[in-house]
C-alpha positions, -999 to 999 in steps of 0.1 A, spaced: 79 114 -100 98 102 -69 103 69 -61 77 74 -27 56 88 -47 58 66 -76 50 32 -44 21 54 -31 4 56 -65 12 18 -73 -3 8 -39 -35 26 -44 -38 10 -79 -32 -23 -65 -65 -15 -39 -42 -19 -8 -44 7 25 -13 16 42 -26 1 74 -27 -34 52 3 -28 30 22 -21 63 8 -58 74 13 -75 43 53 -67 46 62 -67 81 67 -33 89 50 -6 115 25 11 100 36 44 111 71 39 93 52 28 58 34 61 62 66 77 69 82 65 36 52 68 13 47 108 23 84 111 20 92 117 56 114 89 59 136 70 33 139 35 27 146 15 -4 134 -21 4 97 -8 18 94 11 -17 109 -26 -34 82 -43 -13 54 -21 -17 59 -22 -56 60 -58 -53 24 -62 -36 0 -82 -59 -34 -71 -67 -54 -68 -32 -79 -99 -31 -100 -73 -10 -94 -38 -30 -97 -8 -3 -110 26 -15 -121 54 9 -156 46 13 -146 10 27 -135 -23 15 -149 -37 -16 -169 -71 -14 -152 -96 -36 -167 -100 -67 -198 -127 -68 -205 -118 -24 -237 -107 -16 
């Protein structure tokens, strides 16, 4: 598996968007998307990216999850 790849899979896992990862470690949006569909290369956004914790929020494609306990 490459390395983009290998951040893109993690990210998911972890319940973070691009649009959010992107925020979470000061970089343009458009540039994370860049690296993760391997249209662009860069080393510390993958670094970063793997370093995200779990999101407090966890995205999926129907939305944003409410945290557990919410009504």
């Amino acid at each position: 598996m490459l390395p983009h790849e290998h951040a893109k899979r993690e990210m998911k896992r972890k319940g973070w968007s691009h649009r959010r990862a992107a925020r979470q470690i000061g970089k343009s949006y458009p540039w994370v998307c860049d690296v993760l569909n391997g249209k662009g290369t860069s080393q510390p956004v993958i670094d970063a990216i793997l370093a995200l914790p779990n999101s407090p929020t966890p995205y999926s494609p129907l939305g944003f999850a409410r945290p557990k306990g919410a009504q």
